[in-house]
C-alpha positions, -999 to +999 in steps of 0.1 A: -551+093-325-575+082-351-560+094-380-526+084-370-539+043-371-559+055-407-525+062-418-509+030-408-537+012-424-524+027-463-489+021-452-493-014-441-520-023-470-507-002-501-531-018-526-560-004-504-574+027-518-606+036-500-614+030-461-648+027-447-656+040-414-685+032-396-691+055-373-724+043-349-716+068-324-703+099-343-669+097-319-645+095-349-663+118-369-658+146-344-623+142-336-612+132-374-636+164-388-609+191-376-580+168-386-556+184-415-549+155-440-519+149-457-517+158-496-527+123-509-554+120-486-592+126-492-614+129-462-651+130-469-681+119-443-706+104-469-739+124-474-757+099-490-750+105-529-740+071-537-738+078-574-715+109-566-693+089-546-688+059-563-677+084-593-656+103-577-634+070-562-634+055-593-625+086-616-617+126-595-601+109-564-586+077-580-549+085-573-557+096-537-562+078-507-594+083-497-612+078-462-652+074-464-672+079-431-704+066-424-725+085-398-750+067-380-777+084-402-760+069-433-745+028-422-763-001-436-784-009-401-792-048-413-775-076-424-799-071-459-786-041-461-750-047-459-755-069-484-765-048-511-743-025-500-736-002-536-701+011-527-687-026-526 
């Protein structure tokens, strides 16, 4: 189960605070989308509001764990654009 490994990842890294999930396919989106997350756990498939969501990590969600998923709509496609990737 996907979000059993997501959980392992925290537990094994505890400095790490948000996870990135590029999702090409969509396949982890649909099975993670009707998962129930623990307490400390944020879940959000990004919609594009970079602004939004860099706030949020860095001030609403910063004492949570949080789990960001890039659809295929929304992943850097290029090595340019991985580069000047604004969530880094």
């Amino acid at each position: 189960m996907v979000q059993d490994r997501i959980y392992d990842y925290f537990v094994r890294n505890p400095h790490l605070h948000v996870l990135f999930i590029f999702d090409r396919m969509n396949i982890i989106e649909s099975e993670l989308s009707s998962s129930v997350w623990e307490e400390n756990y944020i879940y959000k498939v990004f919609d594009g509001a970079w602004f939004n969501t860099k706030y949020n990590i860095e001030n609403t969600w910063k004492e949570k764990n949080i789990v960001l998923l890039f659809s295929n709509d929304t992943l850097p496609q290029s090595e340019s654009e991985m580069l000047k990737f604004p969530l880094l």
